[in-house]
C-alpha positions in Angstrom: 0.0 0.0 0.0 2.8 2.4 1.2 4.7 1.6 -2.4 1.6 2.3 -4.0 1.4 5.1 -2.6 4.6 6.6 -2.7 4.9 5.5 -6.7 1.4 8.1 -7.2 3.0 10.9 -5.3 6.1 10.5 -7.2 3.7 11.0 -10.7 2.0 13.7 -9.3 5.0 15.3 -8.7 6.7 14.7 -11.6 3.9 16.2 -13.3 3.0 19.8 -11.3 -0.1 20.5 -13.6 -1.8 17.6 -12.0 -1.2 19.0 -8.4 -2.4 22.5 -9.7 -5.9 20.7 -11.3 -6.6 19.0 -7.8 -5.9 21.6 -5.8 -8.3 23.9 -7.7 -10.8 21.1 -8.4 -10.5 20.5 -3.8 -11.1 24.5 -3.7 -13.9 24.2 -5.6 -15.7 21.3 -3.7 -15.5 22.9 -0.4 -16.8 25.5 -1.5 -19.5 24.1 -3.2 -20.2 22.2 -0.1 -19.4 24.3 3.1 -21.0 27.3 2.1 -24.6 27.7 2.4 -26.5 29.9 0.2 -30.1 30.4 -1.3 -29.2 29.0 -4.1 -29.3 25.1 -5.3 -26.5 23.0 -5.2 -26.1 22.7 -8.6 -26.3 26.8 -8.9 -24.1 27.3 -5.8 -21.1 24.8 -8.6 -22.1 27.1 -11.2 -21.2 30.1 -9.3 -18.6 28.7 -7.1 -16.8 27.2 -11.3 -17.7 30.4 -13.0 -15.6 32.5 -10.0 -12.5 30.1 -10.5 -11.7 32.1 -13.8 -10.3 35.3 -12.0 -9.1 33.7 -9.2 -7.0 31.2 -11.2 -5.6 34.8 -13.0 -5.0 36.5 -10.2 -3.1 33.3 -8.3 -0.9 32.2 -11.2 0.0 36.1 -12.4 0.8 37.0 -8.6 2.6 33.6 -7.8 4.1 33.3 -11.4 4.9 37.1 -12.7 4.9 39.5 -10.1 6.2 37.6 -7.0 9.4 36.7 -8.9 9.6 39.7 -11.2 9.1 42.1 -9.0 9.1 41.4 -5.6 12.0 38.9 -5.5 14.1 41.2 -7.5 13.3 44.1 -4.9 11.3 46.3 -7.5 8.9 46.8 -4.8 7.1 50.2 -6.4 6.6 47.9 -9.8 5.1 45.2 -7.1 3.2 47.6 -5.3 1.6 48.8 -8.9 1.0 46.2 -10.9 -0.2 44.9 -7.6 -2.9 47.0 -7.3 -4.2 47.3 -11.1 -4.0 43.8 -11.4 -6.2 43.6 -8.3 -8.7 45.8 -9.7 -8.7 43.9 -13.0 -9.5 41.0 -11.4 -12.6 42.4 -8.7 -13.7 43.5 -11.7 -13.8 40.4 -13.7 -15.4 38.6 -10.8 -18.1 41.0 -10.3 -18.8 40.8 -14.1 -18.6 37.3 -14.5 -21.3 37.5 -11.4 -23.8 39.7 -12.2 -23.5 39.0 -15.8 -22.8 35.4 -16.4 -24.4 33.6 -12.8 -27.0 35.8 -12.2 -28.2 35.1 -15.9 -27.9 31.5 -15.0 -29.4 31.0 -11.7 -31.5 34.0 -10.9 -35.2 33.9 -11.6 -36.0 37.3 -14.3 -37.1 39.7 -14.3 -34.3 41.4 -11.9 -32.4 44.3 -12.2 -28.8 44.4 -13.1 -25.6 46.6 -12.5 -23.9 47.9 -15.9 -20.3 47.3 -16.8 -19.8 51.3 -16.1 -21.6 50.2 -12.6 -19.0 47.8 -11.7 -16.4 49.5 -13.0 -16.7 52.7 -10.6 -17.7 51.2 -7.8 -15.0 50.8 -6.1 -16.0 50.7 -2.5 -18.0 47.7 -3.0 -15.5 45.9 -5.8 -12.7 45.4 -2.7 -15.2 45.2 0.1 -17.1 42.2 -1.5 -14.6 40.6 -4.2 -11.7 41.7 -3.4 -10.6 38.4 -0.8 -12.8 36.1 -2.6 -10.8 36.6 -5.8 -7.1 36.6 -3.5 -7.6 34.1 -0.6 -7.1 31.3 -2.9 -3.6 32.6 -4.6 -2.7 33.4 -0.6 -3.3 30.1 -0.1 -1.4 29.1 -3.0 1.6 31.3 -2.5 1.5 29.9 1.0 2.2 26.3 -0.3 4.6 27.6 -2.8 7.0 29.0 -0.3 6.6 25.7 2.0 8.1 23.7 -1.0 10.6 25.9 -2.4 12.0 26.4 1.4 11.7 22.1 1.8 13.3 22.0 -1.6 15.6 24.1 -1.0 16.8 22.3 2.3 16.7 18.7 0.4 19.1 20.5 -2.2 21.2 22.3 0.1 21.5 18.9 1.8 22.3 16.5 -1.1 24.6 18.9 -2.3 26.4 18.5 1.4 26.7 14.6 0.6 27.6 15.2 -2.5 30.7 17.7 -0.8 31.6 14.7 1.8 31.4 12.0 -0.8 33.7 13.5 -3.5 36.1 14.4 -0.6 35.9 10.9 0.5 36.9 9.6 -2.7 39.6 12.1 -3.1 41.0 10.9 -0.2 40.4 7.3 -1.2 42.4 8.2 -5.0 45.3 9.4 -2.3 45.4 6.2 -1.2 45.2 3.5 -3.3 48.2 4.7 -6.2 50.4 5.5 -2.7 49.3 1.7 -1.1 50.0 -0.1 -4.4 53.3 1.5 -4.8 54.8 0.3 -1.4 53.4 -3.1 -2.2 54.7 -3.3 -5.6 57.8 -2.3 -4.2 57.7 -5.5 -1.7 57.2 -7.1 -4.6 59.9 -6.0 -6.6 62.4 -6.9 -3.4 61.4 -10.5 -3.4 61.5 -10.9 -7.0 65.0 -9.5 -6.9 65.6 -12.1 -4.0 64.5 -14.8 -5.7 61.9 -15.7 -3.1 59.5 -18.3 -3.0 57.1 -15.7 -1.0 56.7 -14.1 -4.3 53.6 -16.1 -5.5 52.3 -15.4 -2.1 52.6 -11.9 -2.2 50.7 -11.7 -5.4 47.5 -13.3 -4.3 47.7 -11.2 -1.3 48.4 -8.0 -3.4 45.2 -9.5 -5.3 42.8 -9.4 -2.9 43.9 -6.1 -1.6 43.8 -4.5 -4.7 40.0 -6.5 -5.3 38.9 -5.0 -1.8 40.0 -1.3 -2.8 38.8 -0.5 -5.8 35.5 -3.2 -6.1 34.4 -4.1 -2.3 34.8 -0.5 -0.4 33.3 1.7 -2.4 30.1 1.8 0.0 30.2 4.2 2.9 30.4 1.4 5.0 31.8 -2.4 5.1 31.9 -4.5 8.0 35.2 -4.6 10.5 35.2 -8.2 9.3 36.4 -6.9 6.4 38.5 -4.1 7.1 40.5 -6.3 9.3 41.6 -8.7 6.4 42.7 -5.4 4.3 45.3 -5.0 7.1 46.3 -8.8 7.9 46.9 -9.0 4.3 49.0 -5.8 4.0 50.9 -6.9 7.5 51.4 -10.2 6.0 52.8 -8.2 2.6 54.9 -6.2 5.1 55.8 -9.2 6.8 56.9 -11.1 4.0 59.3 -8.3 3.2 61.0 -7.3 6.2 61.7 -10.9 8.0 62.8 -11.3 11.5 64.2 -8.2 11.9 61.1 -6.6 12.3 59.3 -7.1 16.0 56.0 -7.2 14.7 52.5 -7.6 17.1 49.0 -7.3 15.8 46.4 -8.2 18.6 42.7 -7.5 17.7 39.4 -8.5 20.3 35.9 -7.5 18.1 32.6 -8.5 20.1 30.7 -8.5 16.3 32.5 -8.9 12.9 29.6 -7.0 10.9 30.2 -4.3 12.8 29.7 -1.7 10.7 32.9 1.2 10.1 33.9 3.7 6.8 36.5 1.7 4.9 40.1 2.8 4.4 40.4 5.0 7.6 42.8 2.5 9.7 45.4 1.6 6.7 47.0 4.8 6.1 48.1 4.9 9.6 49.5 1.0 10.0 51.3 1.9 6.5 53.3 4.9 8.0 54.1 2.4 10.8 55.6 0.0 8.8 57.0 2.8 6.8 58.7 4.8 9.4 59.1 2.3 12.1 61.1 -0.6 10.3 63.4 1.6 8.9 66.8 -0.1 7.8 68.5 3.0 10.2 66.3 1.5 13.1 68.4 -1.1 15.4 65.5 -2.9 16.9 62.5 -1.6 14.7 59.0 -3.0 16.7 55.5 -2.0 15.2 52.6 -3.0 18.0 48.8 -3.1 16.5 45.6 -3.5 18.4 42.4 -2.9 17.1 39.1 -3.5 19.9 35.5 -2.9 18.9 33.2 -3.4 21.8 29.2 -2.2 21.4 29.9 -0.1 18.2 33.3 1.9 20.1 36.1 0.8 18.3 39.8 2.0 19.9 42.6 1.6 17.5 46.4 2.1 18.6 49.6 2.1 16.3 53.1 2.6 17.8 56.1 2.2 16.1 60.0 3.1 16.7 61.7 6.2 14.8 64.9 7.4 14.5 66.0 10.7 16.3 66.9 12.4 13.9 64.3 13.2 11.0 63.6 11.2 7.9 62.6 12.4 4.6 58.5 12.2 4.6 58.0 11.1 0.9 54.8 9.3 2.2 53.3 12.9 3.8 53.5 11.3 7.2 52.7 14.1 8.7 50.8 16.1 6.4 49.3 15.5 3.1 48.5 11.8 2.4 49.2 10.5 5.9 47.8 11.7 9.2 46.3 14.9 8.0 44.2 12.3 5.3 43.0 10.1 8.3 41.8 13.4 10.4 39.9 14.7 7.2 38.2 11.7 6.4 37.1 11.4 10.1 35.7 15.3 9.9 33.7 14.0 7.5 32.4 10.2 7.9 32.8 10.6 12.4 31.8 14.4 12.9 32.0 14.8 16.9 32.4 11.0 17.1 36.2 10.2 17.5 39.1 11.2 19.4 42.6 10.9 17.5 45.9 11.1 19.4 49.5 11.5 18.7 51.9 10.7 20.8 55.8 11.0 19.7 58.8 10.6 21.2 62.5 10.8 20.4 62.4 6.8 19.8 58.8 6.2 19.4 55.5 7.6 17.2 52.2 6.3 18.8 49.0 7.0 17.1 45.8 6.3 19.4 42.2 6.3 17.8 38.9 6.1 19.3 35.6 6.2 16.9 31.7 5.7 18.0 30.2 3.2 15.7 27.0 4.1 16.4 24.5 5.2 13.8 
């Protein structure tokens, strides 16, 4: 019922003259039917049908011409003008549609009847008596107007926001994937140099990595399930590259594997690790992982060893593709729902993260 529904309001809105026909054809009923009069029913539509003719003009050349023309463009003496001779124009028109069209109609003869020259100068009695039966309608029709430009005008304002955040998102995303495929390649390349039978290995890994980035994340969320292999695989590519001499200890605890969490957020921060903290200058290079998520709060914590003395940051470690990517994507995707810390050291860079799942 509710799909039904929703499909007709789509048509109807999707084609506006149909929502202008019933709102004039409802206008017309209730006032054929909540108004009593000395007339019949049937003369009481015949009066109430004939009147819609000046107050259709008057609605549709205020709402349509002036409004916009004039009063939106803040030619408010051009308003103010037309305003009034249109007004007059239209009293008129009613009172001669009236007296000289529904009085014909319904009205037993003989009767008297004003003339055209009549109507015309009485003024007094044209506003007193027409005058908001000929503009109530087009108030009430501005009225709606205004409620669904200022609605529309919120639904745009707001898609064009997710629009904002989603383009940034994948901006950020672009960053990452050339910059990720480039240190694995690399791996790669070392191995293939070496000879190693890992090589094979590292290729299916680098396979379902690249598979997860550019074909399984692309929602705004995945579950941790799946975020979690993205980095055991790139650990084990890391892994695979640097031996034993690299102290390595990834610990995770996750109460629900579909949790759901924004993709890509957690990678760029254990890939600075590895790149910064098992450094060939480093004498005892150690990289320590935990990732917890525990009703929806997931806490993430990265530390690694550095050298004292500074490196060069070809990976914008600190800026750029790095840590200032991770804080931007979480402006966007965890607004006033994380905490990120840095914490660094002559010897050590520590990285501690803290996001509500939550919907």
């Amino acid at each position: 019922m509710e799909n039904h529904l929703s499909k007709l309001l789509d048509y109807i809105q999707e084609r506006r003259w149909i929502s202008h026909v019933l709102f004039w054809a409802t206008l017309l009923m209730i006032q054929s039917l909540g108004i009593e009069s000395l007339y019949k029913a049937n003369e009481v539509f015949t009066h109430k049908a004939i009147m819609l003719v000046p107050r259709i003009l008057a609605a549709y050349t205020l709402i349509y011409f002036q409004v916009p023309q004039f009063l939106y463009k803040k030619k408010y003496l051009l308003f103010l003008g037309s305003f009034i001779l249109t007004s007059y124009i239209f009293t008129v028109t009613a009172r001669i549609l009236v007296v000289h069209v529904v009085e014909e109609i319904v009205r037993p003869k003989p009767f008297e009847q004003e003339s055209v020259y009549e109507i015309l100068t009485d003024i007094d009695a044209l506003y007193a008596r027409y005058y908001l039966g000929v503009y109530f309608p087009a108030l009430i029709m501005l009225m709606l107007k205004l409620i669904k430009e200022k609605f529309n005008k919120k639904s745009e304002i707001e898609q064009l926001e997710k629009q904002k955040v989603s383009a940034e998102l994948n901006f950020f995303k672009a960053q990452i994937h050339p910059h990720f495929l480039f240190n694995t390649l690399n791996n790669l390349y070392t191995l293939t140099l070496q000879k190693s039978d890992k090589a094979s290995e590292t290729v299916l890994k680098l396979s379902d990595i690249l598979d997860y980035m550019l074909y399984q994340c692309n929602d705004d969320r995945v579950t941790i399930e799946k975020e979690l292999k993205l980095i055991k695989n790139y650990i084990d590519l890391e892994q695979l590259r640097y031996g034993d001499r690299l102290n390595l200890n990834f610990t995770e605890d996750i109460d629900n594997p579909n949790t759901q969490v924004a993709p890509l957020i957690l990678i760029s921060l254990i890939e600075n690790a590895f790149k910064h903290g098992a450094s060939g200058a480093i004498m005892d290079p150690k990289i320590k992982i935990k990732v917890t998520v525990k009703n929806k709060q997931l806490s993430f914590s990265v530390f690694n060893t550095k050298t004292k003395f500074a490196q060069d940051d070809k990976t914008s470690y600190k800026k750029g593709i790095g840590l200032s990517n991770t804080k931007k994507q979480l402006e966007l995707v965890y607004p006033n729902k994380h905490q990120l810390e840095t914490i660094e050291e002559d010897l050590s860079f520590q990285v501690k993260l803290n996001i509500d799942l939550r919907a």
